[in-house]
C-alpha positions in Angstrom: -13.6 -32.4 40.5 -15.8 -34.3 43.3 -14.5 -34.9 46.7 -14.7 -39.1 45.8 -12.1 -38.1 42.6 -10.4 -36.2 44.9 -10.0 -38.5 48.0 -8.9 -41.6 45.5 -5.9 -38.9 44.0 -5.1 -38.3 47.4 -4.7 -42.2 48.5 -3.1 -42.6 44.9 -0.5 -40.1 45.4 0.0 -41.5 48.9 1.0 -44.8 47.6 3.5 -43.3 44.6 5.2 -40.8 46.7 5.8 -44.1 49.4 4.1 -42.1 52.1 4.0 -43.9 55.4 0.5 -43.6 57.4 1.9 -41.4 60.2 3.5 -39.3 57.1 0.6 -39.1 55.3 -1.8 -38.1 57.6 1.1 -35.3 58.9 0.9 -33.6 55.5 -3.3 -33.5 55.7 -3.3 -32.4 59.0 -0.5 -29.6 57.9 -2.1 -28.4 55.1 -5.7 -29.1 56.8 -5.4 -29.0 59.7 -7.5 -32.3 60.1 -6.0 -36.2 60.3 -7.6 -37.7 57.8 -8.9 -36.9 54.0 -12.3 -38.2 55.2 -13.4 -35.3 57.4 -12.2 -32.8 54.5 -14.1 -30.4 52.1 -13.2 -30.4 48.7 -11.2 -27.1 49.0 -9.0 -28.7 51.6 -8.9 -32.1 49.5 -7.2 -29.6 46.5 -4.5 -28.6 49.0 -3.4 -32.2 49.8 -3.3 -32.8 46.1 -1.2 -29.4 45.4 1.2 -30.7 48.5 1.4 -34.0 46.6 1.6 -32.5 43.7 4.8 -30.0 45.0 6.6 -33.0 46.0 6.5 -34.9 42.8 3.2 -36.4 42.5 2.0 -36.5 38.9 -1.5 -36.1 38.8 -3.0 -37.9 35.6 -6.2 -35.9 34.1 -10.0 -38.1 34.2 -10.2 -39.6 30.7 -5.8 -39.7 30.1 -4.9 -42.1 27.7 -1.3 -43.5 26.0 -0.8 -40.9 23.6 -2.4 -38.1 25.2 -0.1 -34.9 25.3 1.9 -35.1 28.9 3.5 -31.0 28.4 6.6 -30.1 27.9 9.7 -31.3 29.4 10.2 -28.1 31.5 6.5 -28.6 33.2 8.4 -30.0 36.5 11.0 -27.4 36.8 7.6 -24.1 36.3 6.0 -25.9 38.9 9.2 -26.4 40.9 10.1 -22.1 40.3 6.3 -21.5 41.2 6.4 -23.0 44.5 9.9 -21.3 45.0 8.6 -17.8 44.4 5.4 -19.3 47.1 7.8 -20.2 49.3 9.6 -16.5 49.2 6.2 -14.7 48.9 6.3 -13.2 45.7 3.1 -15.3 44.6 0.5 -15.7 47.0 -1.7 -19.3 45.3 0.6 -22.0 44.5 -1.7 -24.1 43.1 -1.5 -24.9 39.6 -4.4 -23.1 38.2 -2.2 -20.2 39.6 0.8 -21.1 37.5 -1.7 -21.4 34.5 -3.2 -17.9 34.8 0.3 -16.4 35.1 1.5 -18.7 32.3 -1.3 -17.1 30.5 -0.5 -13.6 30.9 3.5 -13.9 30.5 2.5 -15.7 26.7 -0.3 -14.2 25.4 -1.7 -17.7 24.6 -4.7 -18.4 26.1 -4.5 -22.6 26.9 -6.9 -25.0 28.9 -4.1 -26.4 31.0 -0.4 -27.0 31.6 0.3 -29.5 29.6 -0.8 -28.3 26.5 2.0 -25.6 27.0 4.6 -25.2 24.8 8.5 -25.8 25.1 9.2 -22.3 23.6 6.0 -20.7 26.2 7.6 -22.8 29.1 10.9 -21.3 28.6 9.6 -17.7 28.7 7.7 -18.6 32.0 10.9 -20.2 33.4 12.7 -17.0 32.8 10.3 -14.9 34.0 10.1 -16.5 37.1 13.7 -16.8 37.9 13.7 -13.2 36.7 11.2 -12.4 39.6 12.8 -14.3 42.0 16.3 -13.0 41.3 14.7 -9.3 42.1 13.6 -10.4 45.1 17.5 -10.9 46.2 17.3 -15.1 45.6 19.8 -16.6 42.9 18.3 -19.8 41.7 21.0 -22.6 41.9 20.8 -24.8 38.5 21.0 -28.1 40.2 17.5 -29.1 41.7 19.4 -30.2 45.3 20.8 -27.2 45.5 17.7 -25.2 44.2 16.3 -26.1 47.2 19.3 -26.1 50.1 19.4 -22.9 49.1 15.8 -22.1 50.0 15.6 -24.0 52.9 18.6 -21.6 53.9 16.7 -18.8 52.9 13.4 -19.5 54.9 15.6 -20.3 58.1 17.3 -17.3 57.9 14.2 -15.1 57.6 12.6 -17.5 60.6 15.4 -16.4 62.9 15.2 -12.4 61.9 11.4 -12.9 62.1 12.0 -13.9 65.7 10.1 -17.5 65.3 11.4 -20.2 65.9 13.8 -22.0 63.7 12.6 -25.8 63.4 15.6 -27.1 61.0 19.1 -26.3 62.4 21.5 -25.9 59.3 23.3 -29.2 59.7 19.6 -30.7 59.6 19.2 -28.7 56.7 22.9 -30.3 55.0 21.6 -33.8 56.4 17.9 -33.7 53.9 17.0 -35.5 50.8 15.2 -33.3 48.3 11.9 -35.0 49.5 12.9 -34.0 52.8 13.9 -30.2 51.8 10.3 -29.9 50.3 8.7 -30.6 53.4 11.2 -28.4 55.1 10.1 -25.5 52.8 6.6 -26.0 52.8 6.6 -26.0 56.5 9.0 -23.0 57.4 7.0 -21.0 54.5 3.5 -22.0 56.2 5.3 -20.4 59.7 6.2 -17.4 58.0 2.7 -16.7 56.5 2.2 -13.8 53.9 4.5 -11.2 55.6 6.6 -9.4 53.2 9.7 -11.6 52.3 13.1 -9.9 53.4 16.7 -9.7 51.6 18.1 -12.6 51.7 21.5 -11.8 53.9 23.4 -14.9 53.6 22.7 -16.1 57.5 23.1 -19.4 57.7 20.1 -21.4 60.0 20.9 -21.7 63.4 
């Protein structure tokens, strides 16, 4: 995709996701490290759209039409378990084509992109990503909210035996809307980099 396809997505999924221009330019320059989607490169460009993307943004595919396949149902919730086994460092790209290739090798059915998987293949990925997750000590909750409470949790409490700093204190933390908890995640997980994810203890933030 060229960095003019990429740059109108961008302002796109800045206007369905309702993000303010003091927002919006906070997740470039946190996933960037630059202010504005201008003075990007395309690589960085993907990253805003993959932050978009983990927050709820639906990105439509060039030439998508009424009647064009949309994937299954499940397609929010693989994405959702990808970026929580990102967030706990048991994947290392959380970027779609990520999820694909591991899609890929968990079904044995070679496919072009996500939403040409099926109900029966998205289940199998859904399980074996819970699956992984649950090995690396982390229950995940049913309910979406509390999907990712619990992670925030999580991340805080390996902040604080990391010896970083904790940005979120735990009544923060009980305060956010789901929106808000994914910006929370992405950010604590960005602090904690690719060092090996611990046990999850039960600690609560502080």
């Amino acid at each position: 995709m060229s960095r003019t396809q990429l740059i109108r997505k961008i302002h796109v999924g800045k206007r369905e996701l309702g993000l303010d221009d003091d927002t919006y330019r906070d997740l470039v320059e946190r996933v960037t490290g630059k202010r504005s989607a201008a003075d990007c490169d395309v690589n960085q460009l993907t990253l805003v759209v993959d932050e978009m993307k983990a927050r709820g943004f639906h990105v439509k595919q060039m030439g998508q039409h009424k009647g064009q396949r949309k994937g299954p149902a499940q397609l929010a919730k693989m994405r959702a378990l990808w970026i929580t086994a990102w967030c706990l460092r048991i994947v290392r790209d959380r970027r779609d084509s990520a999820l694909l290739a591991f899609t890929v090798r968990q079904t044995g059915r070679p496919v072009g992109a996500l939403h040409w998987v099926t109900p029966d293949d998205a289940n199998k990925v859904i399980e074996a990503l819970k699956d992984m997750c649950t090995r690396a000590g982390f229950d995940v909750p049913a309910n979406g909210q509390e999907a990712k409470h619990h992670l925030a949790v999580w991340l805080a409490a390996e902040l604080r035996t990391g010896g970083y700093k904790v940005p979120f204190s735990r009544a923060d933390l009980d305060r956010m809307s789901g929106t808000d908890l994914d910006h929370a995640n992405m950010a604590m997980r960005q602090l904690l980099g690719e060092t090996p994810a611990q046990p999850f203890g039960g600690g609560d933030a502080s």
